[in-house]
Each structure stands twice: as C-alpha cells, then as structure tokens.
N, C-alpha and C positions, 0 to 999 in steps of 0.2 A: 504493500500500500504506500501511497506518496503521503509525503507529511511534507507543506510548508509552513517556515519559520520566517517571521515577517520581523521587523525591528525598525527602532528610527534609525538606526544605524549598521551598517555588518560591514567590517573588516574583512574582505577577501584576503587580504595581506595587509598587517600596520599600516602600509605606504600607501594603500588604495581604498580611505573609507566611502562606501559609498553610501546618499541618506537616503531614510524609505526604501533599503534594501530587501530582498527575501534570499533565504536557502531554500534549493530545493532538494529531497533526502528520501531516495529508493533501494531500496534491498541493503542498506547499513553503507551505501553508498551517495555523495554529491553528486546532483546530477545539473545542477546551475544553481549559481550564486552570481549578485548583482541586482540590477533594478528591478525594482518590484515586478512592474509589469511585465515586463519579461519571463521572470522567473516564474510565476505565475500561471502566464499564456503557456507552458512546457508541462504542469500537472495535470496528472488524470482527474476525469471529472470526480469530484466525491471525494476529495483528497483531504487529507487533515489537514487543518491549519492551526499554528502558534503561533499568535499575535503577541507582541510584547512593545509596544508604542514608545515607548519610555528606556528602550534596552537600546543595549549593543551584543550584534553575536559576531565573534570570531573563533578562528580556531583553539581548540583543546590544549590548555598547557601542557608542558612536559616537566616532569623532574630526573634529570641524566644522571643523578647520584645518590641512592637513598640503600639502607639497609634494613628490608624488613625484618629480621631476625632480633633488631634492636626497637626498644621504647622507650626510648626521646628520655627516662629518667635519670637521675643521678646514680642509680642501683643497677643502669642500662646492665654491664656485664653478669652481674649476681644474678640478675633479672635470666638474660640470656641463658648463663649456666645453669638452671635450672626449673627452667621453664617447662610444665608438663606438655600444655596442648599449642606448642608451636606454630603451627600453621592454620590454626584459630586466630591466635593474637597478632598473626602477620596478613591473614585476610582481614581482619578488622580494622591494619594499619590502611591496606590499600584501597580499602572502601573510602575508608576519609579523606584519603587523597582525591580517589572521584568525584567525591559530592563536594569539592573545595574545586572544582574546576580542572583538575588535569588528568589529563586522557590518557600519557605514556610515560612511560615508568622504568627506568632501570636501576636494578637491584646489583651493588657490585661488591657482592659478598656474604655468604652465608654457611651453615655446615651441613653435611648433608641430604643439597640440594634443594634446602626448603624453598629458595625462590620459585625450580620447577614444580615441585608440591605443590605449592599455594596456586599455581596457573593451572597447572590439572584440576584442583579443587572449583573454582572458576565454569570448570567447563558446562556450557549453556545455561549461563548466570550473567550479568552485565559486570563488565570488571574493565579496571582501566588495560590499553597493553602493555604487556609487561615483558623485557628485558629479561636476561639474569647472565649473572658470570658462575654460579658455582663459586667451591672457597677457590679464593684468590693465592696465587703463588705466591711464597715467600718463603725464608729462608728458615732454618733450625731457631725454632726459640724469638724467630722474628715478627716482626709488625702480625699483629692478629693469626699469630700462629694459629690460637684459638680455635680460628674456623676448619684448620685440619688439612691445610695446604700445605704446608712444610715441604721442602724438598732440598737433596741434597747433593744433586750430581744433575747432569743432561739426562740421563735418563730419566730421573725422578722428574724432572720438566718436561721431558713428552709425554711419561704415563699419565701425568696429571693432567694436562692439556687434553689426551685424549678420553681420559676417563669425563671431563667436565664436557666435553662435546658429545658422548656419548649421553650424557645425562639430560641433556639437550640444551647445552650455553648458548647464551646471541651471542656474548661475547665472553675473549678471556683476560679476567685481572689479574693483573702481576706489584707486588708493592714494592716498585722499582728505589724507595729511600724507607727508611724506619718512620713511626709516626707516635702522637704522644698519650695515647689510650692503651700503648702494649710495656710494661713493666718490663725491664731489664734488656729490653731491643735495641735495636738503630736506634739513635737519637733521629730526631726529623728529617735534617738537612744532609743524615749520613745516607751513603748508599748500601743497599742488598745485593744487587746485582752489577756485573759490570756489561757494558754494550758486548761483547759476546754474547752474553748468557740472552741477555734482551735479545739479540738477534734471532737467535734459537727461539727465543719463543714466539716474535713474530712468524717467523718463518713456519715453523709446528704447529700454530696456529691456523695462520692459511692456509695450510696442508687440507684444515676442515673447513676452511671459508669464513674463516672468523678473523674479525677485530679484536686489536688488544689495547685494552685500557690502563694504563699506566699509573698508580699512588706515586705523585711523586711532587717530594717539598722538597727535597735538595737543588741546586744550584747544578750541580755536577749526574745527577741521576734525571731530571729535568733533559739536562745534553744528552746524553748516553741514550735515555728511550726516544728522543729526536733521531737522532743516528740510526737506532735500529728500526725507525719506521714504526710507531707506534699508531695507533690512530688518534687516539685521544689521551691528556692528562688530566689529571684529578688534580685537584688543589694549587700546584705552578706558582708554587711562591715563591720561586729561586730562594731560598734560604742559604745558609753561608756559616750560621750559630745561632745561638739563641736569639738575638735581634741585628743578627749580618742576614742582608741580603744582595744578593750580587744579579739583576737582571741583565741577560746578556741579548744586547740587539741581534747578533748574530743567530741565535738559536732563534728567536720570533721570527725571522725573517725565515728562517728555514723551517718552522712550524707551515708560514702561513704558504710557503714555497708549495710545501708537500701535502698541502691539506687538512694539519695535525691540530686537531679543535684543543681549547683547553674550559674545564666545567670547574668553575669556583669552589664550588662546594659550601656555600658561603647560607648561612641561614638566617635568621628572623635575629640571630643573637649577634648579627653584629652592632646593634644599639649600645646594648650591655658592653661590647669589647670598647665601644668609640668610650665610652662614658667612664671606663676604667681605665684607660690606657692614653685616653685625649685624641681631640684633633689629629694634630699631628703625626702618632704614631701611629694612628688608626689609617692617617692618607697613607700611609709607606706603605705599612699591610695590603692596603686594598687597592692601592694605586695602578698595582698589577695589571689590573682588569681595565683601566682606558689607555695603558700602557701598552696592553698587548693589540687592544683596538685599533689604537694606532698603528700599530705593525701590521695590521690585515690578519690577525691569529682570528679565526672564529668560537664564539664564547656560547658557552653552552649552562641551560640553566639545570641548576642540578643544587640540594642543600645538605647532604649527608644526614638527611632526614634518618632518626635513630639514635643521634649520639645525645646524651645530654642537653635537653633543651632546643633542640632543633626537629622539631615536630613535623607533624605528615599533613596537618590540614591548613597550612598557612604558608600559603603559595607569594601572595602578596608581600608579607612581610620582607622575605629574601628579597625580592625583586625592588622594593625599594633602598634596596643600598644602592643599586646602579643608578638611582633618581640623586642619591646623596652624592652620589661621584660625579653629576653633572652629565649622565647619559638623557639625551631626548626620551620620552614618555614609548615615542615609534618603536625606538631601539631596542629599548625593554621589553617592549610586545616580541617584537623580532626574533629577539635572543630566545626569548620565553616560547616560542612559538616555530617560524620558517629556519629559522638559523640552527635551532635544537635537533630539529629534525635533518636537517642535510649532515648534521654534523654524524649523527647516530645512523647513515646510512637508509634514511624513510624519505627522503624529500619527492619521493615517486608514492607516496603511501598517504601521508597527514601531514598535518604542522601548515596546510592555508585553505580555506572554504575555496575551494577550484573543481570543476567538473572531472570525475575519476577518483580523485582522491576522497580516502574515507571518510567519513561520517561521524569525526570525533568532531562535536561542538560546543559554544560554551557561551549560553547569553548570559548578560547581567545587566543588570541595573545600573545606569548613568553613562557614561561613557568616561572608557581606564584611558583613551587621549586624552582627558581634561584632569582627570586626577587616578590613579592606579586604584585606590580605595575601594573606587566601582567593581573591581576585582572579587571583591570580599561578597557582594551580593548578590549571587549565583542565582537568577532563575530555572535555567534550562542547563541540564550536562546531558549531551549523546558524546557517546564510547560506540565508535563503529553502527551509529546509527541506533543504539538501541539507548532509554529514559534510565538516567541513575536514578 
C-alpha cells in the first residue's frame, strides 16, 4: 500500500529543502520525494496519507558508533559482566534509539556476537538497521580485551576475522591504540598494533568483503591504520600523552585522499567535558573535527553510545557540539545523515528521501534548519518503511 507523508517542509538532502513537500513510500521503499503535487499525482488511489503541516521530514539518523552490550551507566562494565538477559537489554537499547529518530546503527563491539543476536531477535519486528563488528581485535590483556578478541600472532588475526564474518560482521574492528575504560592496557595514545599487522587485517578482511574500523587515539596508530587502508577511524584525536596532541596535515590529506571517514565518537557529554576542562581545552579536544573538515576527511556521526553517560536516545545532544564548533545547522544534518551513510558504504541504500532508496524517515516538529532542538520532537520514524 502507498503511504504519503506530506510536511511544511522535507529535506531530500540538508542542501535541498523543499516547502509543502511530500514523500512518497511503497513496499518499505521511496518512491518520490519533492513537491507536493507531484509526489502526490504518482500515488495509488486510496493511499494513506500523513499530514504533518507544522513538521519537517528528512532522512533517518545514523549513529556509526554505539555499543549495545553496554548501558550508558557508571556500573557500565559490572553491569556488562554480569548481565543475565543480554540481548533483552541491548534490544531495549536499540529501540530507543529508533523512536529518538535514527534509523542505522553500528555496533562496534560486543562478546559473543550479541550484536548478530539482537538483529536475528528483530527478525519481522521494526528495528532500526543495524551494523555489527563482532569482538573487536586487540591485543593480550589489551583495550576491551573483555569482549574476547584477544589475539596473539597473524594467525590469531585471521581466525578471528574469519570467525566474526562467519558470524555475520558488516564490518571488522581492530583497537589499533589502547583506550581509557581497559585497566592495565595501552594507555590511549599508545599503539597495539603496528601497520603490518593492520595491513593483515585489512587485507583478511577483504578476503570476506568487509570494512575495517579502526579504535584509534594515538597520533602514530591514527598513521599506521591510514597506511594500511582502513576504512574508517573511531575517535582520531591524534593524541601524543595525556594532553599532547600532534595533528598531522599529512595523514588528513591522505585520509580524505583515500576515502578514510573519521566518526567522533563524541556524545551529549561533551557539555560536562567543556564545563570541567574550559573553553579552551575543550577547543583542542574537539577542534579535530573542523580541522579535519577542513582537510576534506568525511565525518561520521556516531556517540559511543554505552559508555558512561553517553546514552542511546539522544541523538540531538551529540550533534550539537558540531553547532558549538561553528559547523552550519546543513552540515550537521549532512554529517548526521548523507555523509554517515556514504561513509558506512549505504549511500546506494538511505541517508537522503531520493526515489530507490529506503524508507528510513524521520518527521518532526519545527524545523532542525532553524534550530537542531526540533530534532528532539519526533512525530513520525519509518525504519525501511515500516511505523516505530
């Protein structure tokens, strides 16, 4: 059956709003979006209509970096380690992300597989799409050993590789520097692996058609997954020590050379960081991110949704730190939106209301061009065409 969604406003893309727009949406598929009447004249007779006079719809958020095995609390790991019904408390993560407005989802770490879990669990149920890496490679005793990745030779990194594609990964993580939730590891900025090893696991990876996603705060692990052709980086805060940071033009320039997105990881708690650490040091930390803009690196929105304080249903919050860094309102849509997805390999799939592409959509109330806020008041979520 046709459903159209009518709005004073719809975003085909940030850059193209058009007013007294419609979508129109067949078999979990767009089939036009654009001027009313138009879109309109193209439905079968008898078609549903969602009027929303006062909305905007555009495409379905993304978040490119979230761990559902984790919840958001201070107890996160205790929590983790001992959780009985796992893939209850991680389908209950990723429903609130749905009904907060975002439609795709990648999960880059878990043990077990509960990422695949939770997506089978899903099956002929509305859920956002979801991603997964499987546990993330790292090293004896290193970054989130935890999840059961550990490996300690080239073989141990293709069995793993192959076991987490077998299990069925979009993509493969590797925690290319130590990070600061693993006791007795890499410090942040240190490296686990060196560009060999990284290369090897691009390479093993492709082997199954897969992408690899790189943990990396080092300065020097940052270069090394550049070189081996990564696809994407987590975090990308050139670190150097505790508060050295070394940003190298060169390596952005060969990021954005080669295609290689980098996903902030950054969440609603950057308030709390600006407010404890000031101004100032708060621009260093974050400055990364119009830093690498500027080098043409593609920025991907993603919040490490799971860890302490960085929640699943507040999309918005993250997204206004790029308002604080002085990115255009568009950009943010963008990032959060068309750029998320080409970065994650979907920009043939979602991430803009265009004819073929899916049927994730997302009206709200007021219009997120004039203030992002409007974000927060979600009327309408389709996930491949189908009502959260």
């Amino acid at each position: 059956m046709d459903t159209v969604i009518t709005a004073g406003r719809v975003l085909t893309r940030p850059s193209t709003p058009v007013p007294g727009g419609a979508v129109l949406v067949r078999d979990g598929v767009i089939v036009a979006a654009g001027p009313r009447a138009d879109v309109v004249a193209q439905a079968a007779p008898g078609a549903e209509r969602r009027d929303f006079p006062t909305g905007t719809a555009l495409a379905g958020l993304f978040n490119a970096h979230v761990h559902l095995a984790f919840d958001a609390s201070r107890e996160m790991l205790a929590h983790f380690s001992s959780e009985d019904s796992p893939v209850e408390g991680a389908r209950s993560r990723l429903t609130s992300m749905l009904r907060s407005g975002v439609t795709t989802v990648r999960d880059l770490g878990d043990r077990g597989h509960l990422g695949a879990a939770v997506r089978r669990s899903f099956a002929g149920a509305v859920a956002p799409r979801l991603l997964v890496s499987g546990p993330p490679i790292t090293v004896p005793d290193g970054h989130c050993h935890f999840f059961g990745g550990a490996v300690a030779s080239d073989a141990g990194i293709r069995a793993l590789v192959d076991e987490n594609a077998a299990a069925g990964a979009d993509v493969i993580k590797v925690m290319a520097s130590g990070g600061q939730i693993t006791e007795g590891g890499a410090d942040m900025w240190e490296s686990q692996f060196d560009a060999r090893q990284l290369a090897l696991i691009v390479s093993h990876a492709a082997s199954h058609g897969l992408p690899v996603a790189a943990h990396a705060h080092g300065a020097d692990a940052i270069e090394a997954a550049v070189e081996a052709g990564v696809s994407t980086i987590e975090h990308c805060t050139f670190l150097t020590g505790p508060r050295a940071v070394d940003r190298r033009p060169a390596v952005a320039e060969q990021m954005a050379a080669k295609g290689i997105s980098a996903c902030s990881t950054s969440s609603r708690n950057w308030r709390m960081i600006v407010e404890k650490v000031g101004d100032e040091a708060a621009q260093t930390m974050y400055g990364r991110l119009p830093w690498l803009e500027e080098h043409g690196v593609r920025l991907l929105s993603g919040t490490d949704a799971g860890l302490p304080g960085s929640v699943f249903d507040d999309p918005v919050g993250a997204l206004e730190l790029y308002e604080w860094l002085g990115f255009p309102r568009r950009r943010i849509l963008e990032i959060a939106t068309c750029d998320s997805a080409a970065g994650l390999g979907l920009a043939d799939v979602t991430g803009r209301l265009e004819p073929g592409l899916a049927a994730d959509v997302l009206v709200v109330e007021g219009d997120p061009l004039a203030s992002l806020a409007a974000l927060r008041n979600p009327l309408l979520v389709l996930a491949q065409g189908r009502e959260a």
